[in-house]
N, C-alpha and C positions, 0 to 999 in steps of 0.2 A: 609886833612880831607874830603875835596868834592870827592874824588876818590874812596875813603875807603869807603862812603855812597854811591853813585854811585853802587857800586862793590855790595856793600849788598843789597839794593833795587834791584838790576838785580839778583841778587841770586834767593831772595826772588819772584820773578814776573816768572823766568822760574823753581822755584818749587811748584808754585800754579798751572802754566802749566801745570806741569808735572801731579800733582795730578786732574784735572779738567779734563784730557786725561785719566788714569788711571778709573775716574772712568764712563766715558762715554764708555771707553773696555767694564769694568765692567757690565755696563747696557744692551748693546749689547751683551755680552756675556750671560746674566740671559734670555734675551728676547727668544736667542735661545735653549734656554734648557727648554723654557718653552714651545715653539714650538715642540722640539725634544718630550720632554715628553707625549703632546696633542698627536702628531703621535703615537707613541711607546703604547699609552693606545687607540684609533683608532684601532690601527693594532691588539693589543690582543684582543678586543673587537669582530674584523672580524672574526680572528681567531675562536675564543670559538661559536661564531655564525655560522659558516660554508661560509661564504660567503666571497670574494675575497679581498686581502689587496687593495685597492685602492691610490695611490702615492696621496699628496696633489697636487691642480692644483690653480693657479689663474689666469682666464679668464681675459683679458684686451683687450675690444672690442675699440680700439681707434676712430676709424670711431661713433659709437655711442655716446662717450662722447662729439668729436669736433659734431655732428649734435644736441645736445640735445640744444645746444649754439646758433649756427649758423645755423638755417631752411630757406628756400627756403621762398621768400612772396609766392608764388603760396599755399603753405602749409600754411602759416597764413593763407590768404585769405579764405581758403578751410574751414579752424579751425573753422574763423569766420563766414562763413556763413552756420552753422550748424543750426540755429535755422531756423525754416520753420514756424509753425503755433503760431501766437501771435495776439491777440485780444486786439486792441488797443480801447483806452476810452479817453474821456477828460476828464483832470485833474480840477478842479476849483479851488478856492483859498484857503489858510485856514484858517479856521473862528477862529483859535488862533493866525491868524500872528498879533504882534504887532506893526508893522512897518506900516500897511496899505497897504500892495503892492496888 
């Protein structure tokens, strides 16, 4: 009997697999047709306009992304001492503290 359950429980666990893979295809498969479609209404659109099909591109500057992270102190330092004219005052106390400080 624990074999027979065994057997069916593993049935059942690699046709939920199966169906959890089929529909993540699925989803993959919509995303580029939705892609394909964008382009192909793009393209006509250049078309009817007289101007050049242009191929999609995407730009991945990686040097950018790792420095946006990891700057130089010389470059904080630089950031931080942006401020030049400031006109300082003395603060006195305020006369709603309740504490008495």
């Amino acid at each position: 009997m624990t074999s027979f359950l065994k057997t069916l429980i593993g049935l059942l666990l690699r046709t939920v697999l199966l169906l959890m893979g089929l529909v993540f295809l699925l989803s993959l498969l919509a995303a580029a047709l939705v892609l394909l479609a964008f382009w192909v209404l793009r393209a006509l659109w250049a078309r009817l306009t007289g101007r050049p099909v242009q191929p999609l591109a995407f730009a991945v500057l990686r040097r950018a992304q790792w420095q946006r992270f990891y700057r130089p102190a010389a470059a904080q330092a630089a950031r931080d001492a942006d401020v030049i004219d400031v006109e300082s005052r003395q603060v006195g106390p305020d006369p709603h503290d309740k504490l008495g400080r």
